[in-house]
C-alpha positions in Angstrom: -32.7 -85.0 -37.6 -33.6 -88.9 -38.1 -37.2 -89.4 -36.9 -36.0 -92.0 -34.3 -33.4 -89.7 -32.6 -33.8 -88.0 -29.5 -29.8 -86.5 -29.8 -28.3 -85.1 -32.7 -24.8 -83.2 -33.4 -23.9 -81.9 -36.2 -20.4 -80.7 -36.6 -20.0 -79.5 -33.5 -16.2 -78.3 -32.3 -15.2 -76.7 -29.3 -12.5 -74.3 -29.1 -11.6 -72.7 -25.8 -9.1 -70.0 -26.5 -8.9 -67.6 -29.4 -10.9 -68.0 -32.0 -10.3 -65.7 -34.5 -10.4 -66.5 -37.9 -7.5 -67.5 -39.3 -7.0 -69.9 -36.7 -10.2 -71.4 -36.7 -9.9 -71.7 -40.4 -6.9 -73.6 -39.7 -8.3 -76.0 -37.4 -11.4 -77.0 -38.6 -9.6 -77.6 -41.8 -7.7 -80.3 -40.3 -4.5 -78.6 -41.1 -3.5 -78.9 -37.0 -3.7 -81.0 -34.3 -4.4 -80.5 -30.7 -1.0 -80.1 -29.6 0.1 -77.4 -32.4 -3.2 -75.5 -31.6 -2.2 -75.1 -28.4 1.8 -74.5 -28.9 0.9 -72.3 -31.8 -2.1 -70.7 -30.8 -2.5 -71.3 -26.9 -6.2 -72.4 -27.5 -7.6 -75.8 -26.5 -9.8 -78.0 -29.0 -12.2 -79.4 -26.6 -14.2 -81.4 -28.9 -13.2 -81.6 -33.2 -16.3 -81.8 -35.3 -18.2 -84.7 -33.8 -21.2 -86.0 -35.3 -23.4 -88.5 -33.6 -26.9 -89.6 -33.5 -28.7 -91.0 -30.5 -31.6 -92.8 -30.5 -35.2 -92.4 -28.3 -34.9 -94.7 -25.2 -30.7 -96.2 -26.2 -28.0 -96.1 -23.5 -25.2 -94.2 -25.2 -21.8 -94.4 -23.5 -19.4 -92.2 -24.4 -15.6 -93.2 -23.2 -12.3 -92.1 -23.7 -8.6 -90.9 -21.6 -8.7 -87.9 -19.3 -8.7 -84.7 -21.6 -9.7 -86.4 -24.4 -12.8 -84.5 -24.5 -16.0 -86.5 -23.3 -16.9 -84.3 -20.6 -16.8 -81.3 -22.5 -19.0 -83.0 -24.8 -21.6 -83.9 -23.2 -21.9 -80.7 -21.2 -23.3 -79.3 -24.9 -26.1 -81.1 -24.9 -28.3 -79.2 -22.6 -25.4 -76.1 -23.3 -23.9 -75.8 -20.2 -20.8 -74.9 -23.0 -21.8 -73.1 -25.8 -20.2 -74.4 -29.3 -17.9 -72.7 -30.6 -19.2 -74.6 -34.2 -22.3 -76.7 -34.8 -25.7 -77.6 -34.0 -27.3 -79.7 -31.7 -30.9 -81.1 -31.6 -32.4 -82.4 -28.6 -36.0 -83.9 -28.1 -36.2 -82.4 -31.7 -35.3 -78.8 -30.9 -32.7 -77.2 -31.9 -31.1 -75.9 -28.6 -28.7 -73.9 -30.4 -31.0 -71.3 -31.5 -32.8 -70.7 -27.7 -32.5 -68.2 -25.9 -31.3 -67.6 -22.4 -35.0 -68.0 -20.7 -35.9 -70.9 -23.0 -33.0 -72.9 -22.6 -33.6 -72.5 -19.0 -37.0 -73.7 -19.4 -35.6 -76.5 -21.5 -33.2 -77.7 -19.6 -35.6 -77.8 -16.4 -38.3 -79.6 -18.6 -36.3 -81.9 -20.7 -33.1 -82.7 -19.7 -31.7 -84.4 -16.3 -27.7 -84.1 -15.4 -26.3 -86.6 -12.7 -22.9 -85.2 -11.6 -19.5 -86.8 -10.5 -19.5 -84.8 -7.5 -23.2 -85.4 -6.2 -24.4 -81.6 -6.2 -26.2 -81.9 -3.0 -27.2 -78.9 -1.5 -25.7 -79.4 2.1 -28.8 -77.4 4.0 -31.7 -79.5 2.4 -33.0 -83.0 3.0 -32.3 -85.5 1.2 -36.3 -85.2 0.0 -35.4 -81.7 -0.4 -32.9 -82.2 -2.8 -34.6 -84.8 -4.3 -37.5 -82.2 -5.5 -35.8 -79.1 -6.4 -36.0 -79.5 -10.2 -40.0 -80.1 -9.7 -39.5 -77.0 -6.9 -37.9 -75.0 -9.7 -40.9 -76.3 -12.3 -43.5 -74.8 -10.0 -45.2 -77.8 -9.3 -47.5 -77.7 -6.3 -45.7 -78.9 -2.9 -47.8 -81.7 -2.5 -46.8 -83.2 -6.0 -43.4 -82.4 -5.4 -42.9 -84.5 -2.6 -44.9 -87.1 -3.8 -42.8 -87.7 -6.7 -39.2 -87.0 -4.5 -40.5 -89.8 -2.3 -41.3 -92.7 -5.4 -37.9 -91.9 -6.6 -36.1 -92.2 -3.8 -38.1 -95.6 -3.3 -36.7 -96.8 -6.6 -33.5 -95.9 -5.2 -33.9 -97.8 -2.2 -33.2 -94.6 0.3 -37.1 -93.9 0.9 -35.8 -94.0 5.1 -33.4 -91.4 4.4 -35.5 -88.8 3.3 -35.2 -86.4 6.3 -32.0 -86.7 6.6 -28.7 -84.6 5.2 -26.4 -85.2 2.5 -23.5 -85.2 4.6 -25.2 -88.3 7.3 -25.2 -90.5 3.8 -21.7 -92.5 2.4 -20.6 -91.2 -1.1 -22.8 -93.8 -2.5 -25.9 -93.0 -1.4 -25.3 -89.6 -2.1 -24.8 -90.4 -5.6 -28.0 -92.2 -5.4 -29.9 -89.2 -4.2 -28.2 -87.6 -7.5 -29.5 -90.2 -9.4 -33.1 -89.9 -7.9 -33.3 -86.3 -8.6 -32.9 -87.0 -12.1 -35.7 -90.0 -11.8 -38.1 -87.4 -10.0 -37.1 -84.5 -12.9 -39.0 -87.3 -15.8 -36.6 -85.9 -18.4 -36.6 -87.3 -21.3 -32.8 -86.9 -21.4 -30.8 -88.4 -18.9 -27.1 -87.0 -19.0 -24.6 -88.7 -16.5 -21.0 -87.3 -16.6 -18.9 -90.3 -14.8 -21.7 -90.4 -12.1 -19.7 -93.6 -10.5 -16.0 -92.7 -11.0 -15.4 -91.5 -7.5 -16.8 -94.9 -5.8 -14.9 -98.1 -4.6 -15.1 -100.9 -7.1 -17.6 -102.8 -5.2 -19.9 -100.2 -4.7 -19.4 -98.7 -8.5 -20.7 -102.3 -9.8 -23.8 -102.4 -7.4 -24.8 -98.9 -8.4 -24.1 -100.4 -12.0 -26.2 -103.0 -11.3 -29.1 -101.1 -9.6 -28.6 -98.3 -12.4 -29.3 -101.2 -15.3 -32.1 -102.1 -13.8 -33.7 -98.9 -13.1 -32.6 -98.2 -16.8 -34.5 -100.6 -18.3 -37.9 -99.6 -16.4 -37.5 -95.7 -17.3 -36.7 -96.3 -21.4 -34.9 -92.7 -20.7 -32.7 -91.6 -23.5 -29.7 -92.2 -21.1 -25.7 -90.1 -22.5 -23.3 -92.0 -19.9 -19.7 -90.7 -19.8 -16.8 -92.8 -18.1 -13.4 -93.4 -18.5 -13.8 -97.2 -17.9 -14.2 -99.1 -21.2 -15.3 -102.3 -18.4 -18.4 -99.8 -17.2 -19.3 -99.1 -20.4 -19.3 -102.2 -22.4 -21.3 -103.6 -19.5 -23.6 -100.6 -19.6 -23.7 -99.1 -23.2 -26.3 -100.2 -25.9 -23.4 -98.2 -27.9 -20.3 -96.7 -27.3 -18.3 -93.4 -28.5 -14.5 -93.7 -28.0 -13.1 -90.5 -27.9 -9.1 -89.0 -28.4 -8.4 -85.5 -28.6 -11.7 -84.1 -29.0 -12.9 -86.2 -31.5 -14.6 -89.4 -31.6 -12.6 -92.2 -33.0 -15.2 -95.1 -33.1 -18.8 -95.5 -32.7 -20.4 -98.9 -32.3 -22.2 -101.8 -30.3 -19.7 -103.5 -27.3 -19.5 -106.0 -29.7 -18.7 -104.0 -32.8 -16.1 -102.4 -30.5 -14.4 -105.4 -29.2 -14.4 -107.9 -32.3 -13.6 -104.8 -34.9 -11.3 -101.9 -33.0 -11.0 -99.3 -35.6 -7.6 -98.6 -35.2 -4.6 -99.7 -33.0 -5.9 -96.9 -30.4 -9.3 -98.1 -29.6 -7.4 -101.6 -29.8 -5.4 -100.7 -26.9 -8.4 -100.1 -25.2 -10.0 -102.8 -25.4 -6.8 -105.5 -24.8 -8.0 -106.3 -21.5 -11.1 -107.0 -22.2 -13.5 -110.5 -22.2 -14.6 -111.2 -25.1 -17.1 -114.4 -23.4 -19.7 -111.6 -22.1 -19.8 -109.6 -25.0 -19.4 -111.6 -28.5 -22.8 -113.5 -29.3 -23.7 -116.2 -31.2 -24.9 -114.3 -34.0 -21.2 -112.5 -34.3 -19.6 -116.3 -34.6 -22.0 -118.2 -37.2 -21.8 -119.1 -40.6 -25.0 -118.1 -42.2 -26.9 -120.7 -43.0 -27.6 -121.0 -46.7 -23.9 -120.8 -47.0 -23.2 -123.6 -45.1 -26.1 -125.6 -46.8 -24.4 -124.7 -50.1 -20.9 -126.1 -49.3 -22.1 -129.0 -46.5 -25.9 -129.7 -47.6 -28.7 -130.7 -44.8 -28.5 -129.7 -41.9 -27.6 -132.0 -39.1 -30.9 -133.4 -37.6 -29.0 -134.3 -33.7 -27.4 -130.6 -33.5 -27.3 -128.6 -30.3 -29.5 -125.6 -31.1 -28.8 -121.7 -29.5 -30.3 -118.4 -29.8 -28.9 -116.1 -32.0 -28.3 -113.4 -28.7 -26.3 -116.2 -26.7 -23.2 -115.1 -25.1 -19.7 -116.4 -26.0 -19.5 -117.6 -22.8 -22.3 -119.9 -23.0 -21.9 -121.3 -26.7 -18.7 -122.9 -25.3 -20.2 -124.4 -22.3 -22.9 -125.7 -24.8 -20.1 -126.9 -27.0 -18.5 -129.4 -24.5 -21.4 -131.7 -24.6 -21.7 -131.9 -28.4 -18.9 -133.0 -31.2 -20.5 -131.5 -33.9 -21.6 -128.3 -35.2 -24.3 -126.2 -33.0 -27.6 -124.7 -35.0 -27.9 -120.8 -34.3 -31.5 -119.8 -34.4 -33.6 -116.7 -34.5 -36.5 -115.6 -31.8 -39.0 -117.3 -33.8 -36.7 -120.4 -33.6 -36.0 -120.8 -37.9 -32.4 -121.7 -38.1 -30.3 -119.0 -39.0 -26.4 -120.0 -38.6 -24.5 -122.7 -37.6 -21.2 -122.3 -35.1 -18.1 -125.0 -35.6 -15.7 -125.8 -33.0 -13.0 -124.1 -35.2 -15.4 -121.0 -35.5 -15.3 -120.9 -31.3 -11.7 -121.7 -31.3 -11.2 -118.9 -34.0 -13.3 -116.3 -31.8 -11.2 -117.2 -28.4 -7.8 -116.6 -30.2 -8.7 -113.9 -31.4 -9.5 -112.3 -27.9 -6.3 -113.4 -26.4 -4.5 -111.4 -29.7 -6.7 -108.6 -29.7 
């Protein structure tokens, strides 16, 4: 397991059906697809050898069709399904090998879940709720509470503590799921389409309040959706997945300016590349240029290498000539024509 990762699988397949050995010899070997497993064999591959590492503190999304797998995936990392092939490593243990009691232990220690469906229990508080995995830890009452009431306060709902889940609209419910997991101090933070079920205005502000609380906690976040918007405005990286296996791994903007194939292409058709693509994506490097132009212009506009798309072109329609890319410690690293932005917003509109 790489030093720096918090999540690792390694080969890991799910089969649901039978598994003898002829026909998961036939699988595995790549020898059938989904559909003939299932007209042959009537067994479904839930997930088809899928290797990933994720890293302490990143924001993983993991995205794909209905069925096509990311649920069932991310329901083995703390093995609520058991793999039918492969190991997984988690907060460097291998949770493959536990036991019943110590994966219980594990999971309560280490790993948070936020659900689709909330997972309230109807006859305790919203406080109540709030502490059960700390209830379940043993933790003295007093700390309990303490810690339910913080998280709720990050989650703006510290007023609603005494109430019950069904007095609260679907998305403060899903806050109350969401503080749980905050109170719980997992270093794992599973969330398996947490937002799905919302209207689109209040999916973007629990987005939105989500980010934020995101980058305060540093958790080592797995985020599944089916909405490639949510998770290019979410994901530090994304999975795509299609019939149980994963089909591309990368940063939004790997994903959107290099679509492995004409699937994950598809996908991301619709998509704006003027919030994604930065600078550094667009620019010549700089010792090229200085090899087939010389100097550098002395007047150019000058940008940070993490500007957006969006705002090079802004920047561009004050200036005729080319703009200077630099790095944080502001050394010139790149330099962006107007044919270079003109390139990249073509390029969208064909992708």
């Amino acid at each position: 397991m790489p030093l720096d990762a918090a999540i690792e699988l390694r080969n890991v397949w799910k089969i649901f059906g039978s598994t003898n050995g002829s026909i998961l010899e036939e699988i595995r070997s790549g020898n059938i697809s989904k559909a003939e497993a299932l007209e042959r064999h009537n067994c479904v591959i839930g997930v088809a050898d899928v290797s990933l590492s994720i890293a302490e503190g990143e924001l993983f999304c993991v995205m794909g069709l209905s069925g096509s797998g990311k649920s069932t995936l991310v329901r083995h990392i703390n093995r609520l399904l058991e793999p039918t092939f492969g190991e997984i490593h988690v907060a460097g243990d291998a949770i493959t090998d536990l036991d019943a009691a110590a994966l219980r232990r594990f999971r309560n220690e280490h790993i948070a879940m936020v659900f689709q469906n909330f997972a309230l229990m109807p006859h305790r508080t919203v406080l109540d709720n709030v502490a059960l995995p700390l209830a379940i830890r043993g933790l003295a009452q007093n700390h309990q509470l303490a810690r339910a009431r913080a998280a709720l306060k990050m989650v703006e709902l510290a007023e609603w503590a005494d109430k019950f889940a069904y007095e609260l609209s679907g998305g403060m419910q899903q806050r109350v799921g969401l503080a749980r997991a905050i109170a719980a101090d997992s270093e794992v933070l599973l969330m398996d389409e947490p937002f799905s079920a919302l209207d689109p205005l209040i999916r973007r502000q629990l987005q939105d309040e989500f980010m934020k609380l995101a980058s305060i906690m540093s958790k080592t976040t797995v985020f599944i959706t089916h909405d490639l918007e949510e998770a290019v405005r979410i994901g530090d990286r994304i999975a795509i997945m299609r019939d149980g296996g994963v089909v591309q791994i990368g940063t939004p903007e790997d994903i959107v300016m290099a679509p492995a194939d004409d699937y994950v292409r598809d996908f991301v058709s619709g998509i704006s590349r003027l919030k994604i693509v930065r600078a550094s994506a667009l620019m010549t490097d700089i010792d090229i240029w200085a090899e087939h132009h010389g100097a550098l212009p002395t007047d150019a506009l000058q940008m940070p290498a993490d500007a957006k798309l969006e705002e090079v072109i802004k920047a561009s329609a004050h200036t005729d000539g080319p703009i200077i890319v630099h790095n944080d410690g502001e050394m010139p690293v790149g330099i962006i024509t107007k044919s270079d932005l003109l390139e990249a917003v073509i390029d969208g509109d064909s992708t």
